[in-house]
KOLZATOR-804690 format. One record per atom (N, C-alpha, C): atom name; x, y, z. Coordinates in Angstrom, 1 decimal. Layout:
# KOLZATOR-804690
 marpa      u      v      w
    CA      X      Y      Z
...
END
This chain:
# KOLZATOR-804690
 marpa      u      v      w
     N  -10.5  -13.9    9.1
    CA   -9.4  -14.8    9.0
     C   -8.3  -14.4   10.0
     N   -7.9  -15.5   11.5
    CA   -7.5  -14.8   12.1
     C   -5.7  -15.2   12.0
     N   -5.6  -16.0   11.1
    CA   -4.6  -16.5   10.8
     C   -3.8  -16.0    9.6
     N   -2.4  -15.7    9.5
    CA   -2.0  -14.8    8.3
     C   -2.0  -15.4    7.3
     N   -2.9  -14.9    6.1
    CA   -3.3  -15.4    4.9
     C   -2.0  -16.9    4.3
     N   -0.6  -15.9    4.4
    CA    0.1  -17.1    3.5
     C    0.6  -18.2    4.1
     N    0.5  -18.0    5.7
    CA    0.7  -18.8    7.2
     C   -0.2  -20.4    6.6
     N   -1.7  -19.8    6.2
    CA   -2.5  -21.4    5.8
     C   -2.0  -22.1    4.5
     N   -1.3  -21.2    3.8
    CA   -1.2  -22.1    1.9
     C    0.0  -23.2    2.2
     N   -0.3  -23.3    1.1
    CA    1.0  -24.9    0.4
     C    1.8  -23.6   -0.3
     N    3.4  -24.3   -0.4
    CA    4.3  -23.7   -1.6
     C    3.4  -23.4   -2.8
     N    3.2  -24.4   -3.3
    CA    2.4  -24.1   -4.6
     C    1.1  -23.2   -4.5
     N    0.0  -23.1   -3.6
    CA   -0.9  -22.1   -3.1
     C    0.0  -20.9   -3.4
     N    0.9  -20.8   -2.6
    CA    1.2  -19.5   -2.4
     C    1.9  -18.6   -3.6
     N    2.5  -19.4   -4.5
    CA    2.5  -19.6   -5.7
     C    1.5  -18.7   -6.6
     N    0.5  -19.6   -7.1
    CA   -0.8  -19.2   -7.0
     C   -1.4  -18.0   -6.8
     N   -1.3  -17.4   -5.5
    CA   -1.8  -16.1   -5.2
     C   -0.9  -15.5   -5.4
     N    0.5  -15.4   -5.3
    CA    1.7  -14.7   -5.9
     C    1.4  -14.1   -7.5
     N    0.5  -15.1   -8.1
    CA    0.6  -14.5   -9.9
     C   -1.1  -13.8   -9.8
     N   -1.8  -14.4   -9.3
    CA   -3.2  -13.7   -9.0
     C   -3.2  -12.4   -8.4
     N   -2.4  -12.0   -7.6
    CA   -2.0  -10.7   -6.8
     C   -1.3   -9.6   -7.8
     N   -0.1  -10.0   -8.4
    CA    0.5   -9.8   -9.7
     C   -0.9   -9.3  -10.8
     N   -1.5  -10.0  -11.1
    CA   -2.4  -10.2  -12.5
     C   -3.9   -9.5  -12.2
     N   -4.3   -9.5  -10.6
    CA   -5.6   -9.3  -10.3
     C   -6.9  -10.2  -10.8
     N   -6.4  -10.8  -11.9
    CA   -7.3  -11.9  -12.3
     C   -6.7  -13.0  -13.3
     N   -6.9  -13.9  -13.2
    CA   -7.0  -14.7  -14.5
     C   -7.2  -15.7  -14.3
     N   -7.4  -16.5  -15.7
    CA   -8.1  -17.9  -16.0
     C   -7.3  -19.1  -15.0
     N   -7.7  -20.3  -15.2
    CA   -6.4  -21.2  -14.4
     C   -5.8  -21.5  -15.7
     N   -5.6  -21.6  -16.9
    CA   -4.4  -21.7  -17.8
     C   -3.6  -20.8  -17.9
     N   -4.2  -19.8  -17.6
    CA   -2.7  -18.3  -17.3
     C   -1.8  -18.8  -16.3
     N   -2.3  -19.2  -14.9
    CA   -2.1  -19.0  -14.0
     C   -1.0  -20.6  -14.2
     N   -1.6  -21.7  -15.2
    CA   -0.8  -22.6  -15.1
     C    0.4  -22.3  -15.9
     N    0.3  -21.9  -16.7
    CA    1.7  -20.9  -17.8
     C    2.6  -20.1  -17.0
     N    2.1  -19.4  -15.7
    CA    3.1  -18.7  -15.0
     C    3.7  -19.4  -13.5
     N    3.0  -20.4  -13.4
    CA    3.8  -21.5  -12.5
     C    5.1  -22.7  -12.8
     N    5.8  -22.4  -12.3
    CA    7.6  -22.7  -12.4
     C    7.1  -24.6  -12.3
     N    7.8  -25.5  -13.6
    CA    7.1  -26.7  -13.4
     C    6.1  -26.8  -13.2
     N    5.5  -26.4  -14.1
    CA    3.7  -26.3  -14.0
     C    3.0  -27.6  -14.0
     N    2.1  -27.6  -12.8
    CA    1.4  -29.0  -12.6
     C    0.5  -29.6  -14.0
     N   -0.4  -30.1  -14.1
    CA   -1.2  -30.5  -15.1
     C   -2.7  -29.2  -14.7
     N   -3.2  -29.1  -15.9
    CA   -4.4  -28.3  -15.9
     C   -5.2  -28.6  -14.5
     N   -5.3  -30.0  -15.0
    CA   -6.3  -30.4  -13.8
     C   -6.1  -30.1  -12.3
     N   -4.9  -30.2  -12.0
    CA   -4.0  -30.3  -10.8
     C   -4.3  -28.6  -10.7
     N   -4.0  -27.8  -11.4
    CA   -4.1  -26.2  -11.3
     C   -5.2  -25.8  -10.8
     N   -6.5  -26.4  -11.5
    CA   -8.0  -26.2  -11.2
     C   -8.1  -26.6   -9.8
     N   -7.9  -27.8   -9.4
    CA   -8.1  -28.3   -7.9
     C   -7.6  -27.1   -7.1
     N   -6.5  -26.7   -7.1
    CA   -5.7  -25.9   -6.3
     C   -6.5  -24.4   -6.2
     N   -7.1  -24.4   -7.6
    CA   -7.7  -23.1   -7.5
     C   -9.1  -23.3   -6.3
     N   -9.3  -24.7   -6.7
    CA  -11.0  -24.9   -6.0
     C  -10.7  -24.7   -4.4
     N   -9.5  -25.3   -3.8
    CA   -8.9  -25.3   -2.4
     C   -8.8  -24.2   -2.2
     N   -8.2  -23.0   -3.2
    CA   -8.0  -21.9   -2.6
     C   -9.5  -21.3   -1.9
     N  -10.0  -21.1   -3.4
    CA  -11.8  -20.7   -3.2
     C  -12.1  -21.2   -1.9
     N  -11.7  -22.4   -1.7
    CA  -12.4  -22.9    0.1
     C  -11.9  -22.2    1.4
     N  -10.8  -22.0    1.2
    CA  -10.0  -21.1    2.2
     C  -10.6  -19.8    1.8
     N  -11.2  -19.5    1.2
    CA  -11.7  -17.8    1.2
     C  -10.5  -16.7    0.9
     N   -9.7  -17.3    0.2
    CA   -8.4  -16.4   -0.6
     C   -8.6  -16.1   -2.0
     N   -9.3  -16.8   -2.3
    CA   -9.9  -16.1   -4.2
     C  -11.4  -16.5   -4.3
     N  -11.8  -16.3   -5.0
    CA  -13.2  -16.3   -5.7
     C  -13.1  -16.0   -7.3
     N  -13.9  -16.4   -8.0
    CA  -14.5  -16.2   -9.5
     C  -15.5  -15.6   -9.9
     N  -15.2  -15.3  -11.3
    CA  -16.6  -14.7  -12.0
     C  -16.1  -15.6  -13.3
     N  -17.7  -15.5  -13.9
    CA  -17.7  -16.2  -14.9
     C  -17.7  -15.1  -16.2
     N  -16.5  -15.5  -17.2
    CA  -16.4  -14.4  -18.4
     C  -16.3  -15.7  -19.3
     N  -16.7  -15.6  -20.3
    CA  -16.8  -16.0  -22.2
     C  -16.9  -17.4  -21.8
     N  -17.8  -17.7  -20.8
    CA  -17.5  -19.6  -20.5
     C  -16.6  -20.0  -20.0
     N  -16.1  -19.1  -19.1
    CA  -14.5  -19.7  -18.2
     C  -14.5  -18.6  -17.4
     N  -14.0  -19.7  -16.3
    CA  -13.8  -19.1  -14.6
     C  -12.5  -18.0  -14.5
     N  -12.7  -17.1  -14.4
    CA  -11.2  -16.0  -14.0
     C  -11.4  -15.8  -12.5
     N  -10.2  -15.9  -12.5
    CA   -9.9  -16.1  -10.3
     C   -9.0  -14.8  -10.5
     N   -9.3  -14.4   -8.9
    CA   -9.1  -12.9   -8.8
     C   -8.9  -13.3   -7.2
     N   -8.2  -12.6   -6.3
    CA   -8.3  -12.7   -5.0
     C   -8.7  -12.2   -4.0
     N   -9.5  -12.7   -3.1
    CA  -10.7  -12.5   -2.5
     C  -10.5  -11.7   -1.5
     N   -9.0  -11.4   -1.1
    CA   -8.5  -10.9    0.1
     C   -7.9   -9.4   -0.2
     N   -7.5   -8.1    0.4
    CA   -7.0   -7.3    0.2
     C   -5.4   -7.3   -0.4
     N   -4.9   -6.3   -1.4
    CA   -3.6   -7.1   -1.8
     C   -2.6   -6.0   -0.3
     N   -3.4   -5.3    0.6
    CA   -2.9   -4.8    1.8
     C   -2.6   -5.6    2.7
     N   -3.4   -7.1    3.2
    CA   -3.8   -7.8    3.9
     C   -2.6   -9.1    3.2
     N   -2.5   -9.3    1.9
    CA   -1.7  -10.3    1.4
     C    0.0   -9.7    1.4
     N    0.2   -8.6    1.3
    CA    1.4   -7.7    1.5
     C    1.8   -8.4    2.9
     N    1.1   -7.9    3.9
    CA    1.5   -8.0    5.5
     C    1.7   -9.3    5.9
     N    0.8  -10.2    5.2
    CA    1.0  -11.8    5.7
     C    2.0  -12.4    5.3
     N    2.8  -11.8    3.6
    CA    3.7  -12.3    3.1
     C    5.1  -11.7    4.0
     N    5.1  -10.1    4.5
    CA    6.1   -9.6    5.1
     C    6.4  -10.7    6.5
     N    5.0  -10.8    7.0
    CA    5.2  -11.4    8.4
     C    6.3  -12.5    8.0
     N    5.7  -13.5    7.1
    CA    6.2  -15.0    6.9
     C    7.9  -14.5    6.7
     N    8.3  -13.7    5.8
    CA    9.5  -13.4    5.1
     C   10.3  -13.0    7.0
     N    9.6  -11.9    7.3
    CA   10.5  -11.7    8.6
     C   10.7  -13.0    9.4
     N    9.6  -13.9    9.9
    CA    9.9  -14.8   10.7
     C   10.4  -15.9    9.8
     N   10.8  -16.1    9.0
    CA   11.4  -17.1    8.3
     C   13.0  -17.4    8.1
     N   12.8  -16.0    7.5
    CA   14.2  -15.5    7.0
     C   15.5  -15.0    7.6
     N   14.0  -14.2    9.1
    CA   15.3  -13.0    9.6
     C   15.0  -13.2   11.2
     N   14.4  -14.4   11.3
    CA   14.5  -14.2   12.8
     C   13.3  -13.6   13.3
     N   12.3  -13.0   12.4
    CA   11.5  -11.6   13.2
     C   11.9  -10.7   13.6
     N   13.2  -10.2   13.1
    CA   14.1   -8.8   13.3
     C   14.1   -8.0   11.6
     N   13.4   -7.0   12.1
    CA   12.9   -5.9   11.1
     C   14.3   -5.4   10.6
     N   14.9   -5.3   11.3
    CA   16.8   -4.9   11.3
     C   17.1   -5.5   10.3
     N   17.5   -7.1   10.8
    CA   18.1   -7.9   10.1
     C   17.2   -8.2    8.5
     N   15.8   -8.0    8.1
    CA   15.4   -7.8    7.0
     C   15.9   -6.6    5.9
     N   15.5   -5.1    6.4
    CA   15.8   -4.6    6.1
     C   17.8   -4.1    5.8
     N   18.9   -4.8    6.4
    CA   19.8   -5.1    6.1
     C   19.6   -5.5    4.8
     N   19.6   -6.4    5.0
    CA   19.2   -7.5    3.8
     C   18.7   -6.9    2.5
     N   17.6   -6.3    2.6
    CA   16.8   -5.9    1.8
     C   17.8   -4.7    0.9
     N   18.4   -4.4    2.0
    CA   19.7   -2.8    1.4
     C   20.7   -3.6    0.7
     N   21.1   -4.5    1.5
    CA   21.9   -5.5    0.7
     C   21.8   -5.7   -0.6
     N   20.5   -6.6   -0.8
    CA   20.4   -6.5   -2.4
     C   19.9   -5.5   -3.3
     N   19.5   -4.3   -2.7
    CA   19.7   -3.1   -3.7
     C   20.0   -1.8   -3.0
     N   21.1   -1.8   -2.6
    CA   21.5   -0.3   -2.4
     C   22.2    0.1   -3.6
     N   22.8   -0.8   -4.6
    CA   23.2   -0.3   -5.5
     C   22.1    0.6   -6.6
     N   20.8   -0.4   -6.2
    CA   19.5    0.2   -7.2
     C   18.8    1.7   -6.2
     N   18.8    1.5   -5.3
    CA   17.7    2.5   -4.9
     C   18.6    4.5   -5.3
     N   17.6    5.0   -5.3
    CA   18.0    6.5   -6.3
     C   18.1    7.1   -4.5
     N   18.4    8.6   -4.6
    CA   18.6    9.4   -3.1
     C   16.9    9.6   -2.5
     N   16.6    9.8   -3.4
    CA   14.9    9.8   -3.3
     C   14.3    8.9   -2.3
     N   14.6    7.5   -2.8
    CA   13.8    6.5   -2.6
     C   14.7    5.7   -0.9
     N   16.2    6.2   -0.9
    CA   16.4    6.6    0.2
     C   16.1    7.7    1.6
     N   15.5    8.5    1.0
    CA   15.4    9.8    2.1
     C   13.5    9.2    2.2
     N   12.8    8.7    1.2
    CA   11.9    8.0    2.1
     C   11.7    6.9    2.8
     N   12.9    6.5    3.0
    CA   12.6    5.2    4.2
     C   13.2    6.0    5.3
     N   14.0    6.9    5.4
    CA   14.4    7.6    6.3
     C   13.0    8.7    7.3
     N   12.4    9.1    6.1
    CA   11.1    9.4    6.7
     C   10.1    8.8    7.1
     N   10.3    7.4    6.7
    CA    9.2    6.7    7.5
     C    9.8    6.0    9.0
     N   10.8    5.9    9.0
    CA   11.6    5.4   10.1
     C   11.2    6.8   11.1
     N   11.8    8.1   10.6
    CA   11.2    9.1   11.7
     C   10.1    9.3   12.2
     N    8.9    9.1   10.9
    CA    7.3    9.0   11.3
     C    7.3    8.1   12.1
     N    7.9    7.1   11.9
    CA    7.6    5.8   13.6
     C    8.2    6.3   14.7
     N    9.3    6.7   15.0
    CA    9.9    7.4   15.8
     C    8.9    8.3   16.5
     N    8.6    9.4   15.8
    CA    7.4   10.6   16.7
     C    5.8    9.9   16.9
     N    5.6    8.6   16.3
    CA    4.6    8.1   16.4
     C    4.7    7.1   17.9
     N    5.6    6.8   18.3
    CA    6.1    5.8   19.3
     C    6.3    7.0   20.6
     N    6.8    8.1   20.1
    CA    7.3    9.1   21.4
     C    6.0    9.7   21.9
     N    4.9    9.8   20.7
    CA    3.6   10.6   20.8
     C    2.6    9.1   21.8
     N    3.1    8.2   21.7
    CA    1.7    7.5   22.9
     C    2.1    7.4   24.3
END
């Protein structure tokens, strides 16, 4: 897939794999219970079958009913959602994200959870000076 996973979906797709990623699996009546204005069952099912076509979930069959699970890494669904969020939101400035990101919880994050983004910023640092 050489295209970023959430780059191909609809709002509502993306939706979709948002609670499947969340849940790891479930029926399409879970999935319609955890959609905001939930479409009709039937409407749910289509959306699931479209996903299946795109190669972003797949099924197994349990107790007579389809549980969808997603077919894609949740490493691979992480990165495509970050990409969209940076180019959408922030310009494609990792800056201006992570502002942002401090913004709405610097009041939450502990010293801890500070001094590790501080160490991953430095790992990139000696990772960038080392090529």
């Amino acid at each position: 897939m050489s295209e970023p996973i959430y780059d191909q979906l609809s709002r509502r797709e993306r939706q979709i794999m948002d609670i499947l990623l969340e849940l790891r699996e479930a029926s399409a009546e879970t999935v319609r219970g955890r959609l905001p204005e939930a479409p009709s069952y039937s409407a749910v099912r289509a959306m699931l079958v479209k996903l299946e076509e795109k190669g972003v979930i797949d099924h197994i069959e349990r107790d007579l009913r389809y549980v969808y699970r997603p077919a894609v890494s949740r490493r691979a669904a992480q990165r495509s959602a970050a990409s969209r969020l940076l180019r959408v939101f922030y310009d494609s400035s990792l800056a201006q994200a992570v502002r942002g990101l401090l913004d709405t919880s610097a009041d939450r994050l502990s010293d801890e959870e500070l001094d590790q983004v501080a160490r991953m910023i430095d790992r990139e640092r000696q990772r960038r000076r080392s090529e």
